[in-house]
N, C-alpha and C positions, 0 to 999 in steps of 0.2 A: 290530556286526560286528567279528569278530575276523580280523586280515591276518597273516600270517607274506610276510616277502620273503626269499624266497632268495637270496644271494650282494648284499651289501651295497656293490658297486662303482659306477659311476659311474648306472647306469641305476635301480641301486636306490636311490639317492638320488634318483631324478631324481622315482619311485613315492613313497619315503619324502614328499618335498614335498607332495606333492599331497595325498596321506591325513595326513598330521601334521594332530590334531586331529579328523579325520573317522572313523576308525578307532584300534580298539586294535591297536598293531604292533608284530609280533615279529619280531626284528632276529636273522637267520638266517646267520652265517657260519663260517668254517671257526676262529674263535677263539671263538665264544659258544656254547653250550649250548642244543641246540632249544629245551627247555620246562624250567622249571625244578618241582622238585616242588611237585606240587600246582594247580597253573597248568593252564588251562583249553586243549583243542585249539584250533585255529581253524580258521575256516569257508572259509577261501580264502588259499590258500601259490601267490602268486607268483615264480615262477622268473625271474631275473635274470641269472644266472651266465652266463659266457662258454660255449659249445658242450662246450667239453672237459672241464667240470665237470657236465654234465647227469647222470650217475651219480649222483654224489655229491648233487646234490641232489634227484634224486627219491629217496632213501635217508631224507634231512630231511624229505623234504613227506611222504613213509612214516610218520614220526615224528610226525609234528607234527597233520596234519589229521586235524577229526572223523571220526564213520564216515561222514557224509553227506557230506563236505567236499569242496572241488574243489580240482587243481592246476592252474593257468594258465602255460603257457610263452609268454614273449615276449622271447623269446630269437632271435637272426638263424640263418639255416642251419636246415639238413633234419635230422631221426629227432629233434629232442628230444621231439614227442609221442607218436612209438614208445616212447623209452625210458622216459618218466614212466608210460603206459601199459599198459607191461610190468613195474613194480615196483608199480602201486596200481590197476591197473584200468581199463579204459578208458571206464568208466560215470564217472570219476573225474579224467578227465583232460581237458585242454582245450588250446587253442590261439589266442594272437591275436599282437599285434603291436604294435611302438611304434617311431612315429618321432620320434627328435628328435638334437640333437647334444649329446652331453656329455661332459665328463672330469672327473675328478677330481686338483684341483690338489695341491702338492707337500705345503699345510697339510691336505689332505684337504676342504677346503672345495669346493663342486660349481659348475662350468662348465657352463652349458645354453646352447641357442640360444634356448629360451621352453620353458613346461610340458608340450609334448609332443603328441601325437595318438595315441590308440590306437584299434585295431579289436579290437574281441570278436564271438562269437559270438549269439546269443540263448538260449544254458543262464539260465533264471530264475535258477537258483546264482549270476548273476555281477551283477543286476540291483544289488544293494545299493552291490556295487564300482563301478560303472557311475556311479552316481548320485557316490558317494563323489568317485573319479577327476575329476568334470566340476565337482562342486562346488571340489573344489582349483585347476581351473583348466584342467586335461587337456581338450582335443576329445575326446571319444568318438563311435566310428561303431560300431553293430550291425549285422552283416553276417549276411549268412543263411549263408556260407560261407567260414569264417576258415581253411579251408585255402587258397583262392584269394587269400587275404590274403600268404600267407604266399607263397608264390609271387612274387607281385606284391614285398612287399619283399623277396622274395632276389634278388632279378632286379636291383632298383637296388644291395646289396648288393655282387652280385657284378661289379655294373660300375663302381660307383664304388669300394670300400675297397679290391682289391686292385692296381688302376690307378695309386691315390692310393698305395699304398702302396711300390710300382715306381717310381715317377717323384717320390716324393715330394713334393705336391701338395696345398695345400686343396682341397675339393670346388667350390668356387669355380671356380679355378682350372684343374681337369680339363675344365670344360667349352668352354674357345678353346683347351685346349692341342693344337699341329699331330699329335703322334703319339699323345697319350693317349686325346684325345677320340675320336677314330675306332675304337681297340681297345676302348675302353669301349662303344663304340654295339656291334663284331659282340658282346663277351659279353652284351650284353643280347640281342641277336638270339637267338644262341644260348640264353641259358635259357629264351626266346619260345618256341623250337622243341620242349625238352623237355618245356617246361609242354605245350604241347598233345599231342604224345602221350603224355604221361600221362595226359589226357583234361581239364584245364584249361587252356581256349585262351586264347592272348595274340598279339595282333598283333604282329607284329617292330617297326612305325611306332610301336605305342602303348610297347612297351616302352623306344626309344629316347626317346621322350618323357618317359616315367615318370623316369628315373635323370636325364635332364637339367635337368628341372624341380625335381627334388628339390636335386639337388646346386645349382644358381641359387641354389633359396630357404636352401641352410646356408653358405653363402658363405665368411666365411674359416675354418670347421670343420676341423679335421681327422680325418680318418676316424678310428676305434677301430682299423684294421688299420693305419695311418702309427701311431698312437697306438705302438700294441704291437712294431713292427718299429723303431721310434724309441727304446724303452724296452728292447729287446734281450729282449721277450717274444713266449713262444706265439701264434701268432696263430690265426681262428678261419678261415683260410682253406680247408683240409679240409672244411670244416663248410658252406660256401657254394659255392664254383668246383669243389671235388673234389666236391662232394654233385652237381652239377651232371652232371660227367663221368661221374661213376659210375653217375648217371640212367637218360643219354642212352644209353650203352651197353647196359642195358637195355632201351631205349625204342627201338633203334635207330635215334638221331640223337647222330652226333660233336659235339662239342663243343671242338674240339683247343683255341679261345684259352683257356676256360676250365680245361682238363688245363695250361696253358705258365703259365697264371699260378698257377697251385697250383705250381708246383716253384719258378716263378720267386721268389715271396713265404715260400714252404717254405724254402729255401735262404740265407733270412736268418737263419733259427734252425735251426740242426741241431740233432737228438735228439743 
């Protein structure tokens, strides 16, 4: 099996671990050269990249994947399997998810919490990866519905990283804090809400569950959005809490905490 990882930052290292030795991998970022000539397609280009780079890299997994090949996004936030979908095909595109905590230190050597847990689909396409992944050390769970996946992690997503990122806060941390943890419980509520009218139901109870359990178990973690609003970078807040708002407006259910926390986390980076 041949692997292409798109966008080679902290989560793609986190991928790179696990397949190193399991997979032949080709190391996909904005200073390396998809394929070099001659060099063979690969059979599965995981997306990595932070939200606001999902263009650009399904441009690469354009490039790079056989004709039969799959692109897998597991990437945090909503449309990145619109957009990979709409540049290669939607018989061709995919969607799961991964959780774990990680950064990448200042030698570029990688911070994890442990190897990770991902959800996939049941596409056969991903069956090899599957195997690959679990053998490196990755949980894998096959899910009959990796968009309710995806849901499920935006939801802890948008209640922990931009919370964490306002109050500056390990995930740990967020969880006894007197004014964090309360506004982190209504945006879970609220993404509860828009999941199910979009027609993916989630209980408000289970969702406040979901993110505080999560955030427990990554204890002194700190979010990728404290990460990025600490580093004086982009953050992928549009891409989760606005994805949210912009839903729910649709969906006719408000979402205001999650509209207050897109500006408020917006507002550390101005264009």
């Amino acid at each position: 099996m041949r692997v292409a990882i798109v966008g080679m930052g902290a989560i793609g290292h986190v991928v790179k671990r696990a397949l190193d030795g399991r997979a032949e991998i080709v190391e996909v970022d904005r200073t390396r050269s998809p394929l070099r000539d001659g060099e063979r397609p690969v059979d599965v280009a995981i997306v990595c990249t932070k939200t606001f780079g999902t263009g650009w890299a399904a441009e690469q997994s354009a490039r790079v994947l056989a004709p039969g090949g799959l692109a897998l996004t597991i990437q945090n936030g909503l449309g990145n399997l619109e957009t990979l979908a709409a540049r290669i095909g939607a018989e061709r595109a995919a969607a799961g998810v991964i959780y774990v905590g990680a950064a990448l230190r200042p030698d570029r050597s990688l911070f994890a919490t442990g190897p990770g847990r991902v959800e996939l689909g049941n596409d056969p396409r991903l069956d090899e990866l599957a195997r690959a992944l679990e053998d490196g050390g990755m949980t894998v769970a096959r899910v009959p519905d990796p968009l309710r996946s995806v849901w499920q992690k935006l939801l802890v997503n948008a209640a922990m990283n931009a919370t964490s990122a306002v109050f500056r806060l390990t995930n740990g941390e967020l969880v006894d804090h007197s004014a964090a943890g309360p506004l982190a419980d209504g945006i879970a509520r609220e993404v509860a809400r828009v999941a199910t009218a979009s027609g993916l139901p989630i209980a408000d109870d289970d969702a406040v569950a979901a993110w505080r359990r999560i955030a427990s178990a990554l204890g002194d973690n700190r979010s990728s959005m404290l990460q990025d609003v600490e580093g004086g970078r982009r953050t992928e807040v549009e891409a989760i809490n606005g994805a949210v708002a912009d839903r729910g407006e649709r969906v006719g259910v408000q979402a205001p905490l999650n509209r207050a926390f897109t500006i408020l986390v917006a507002a550390f980076h101005p264009d």
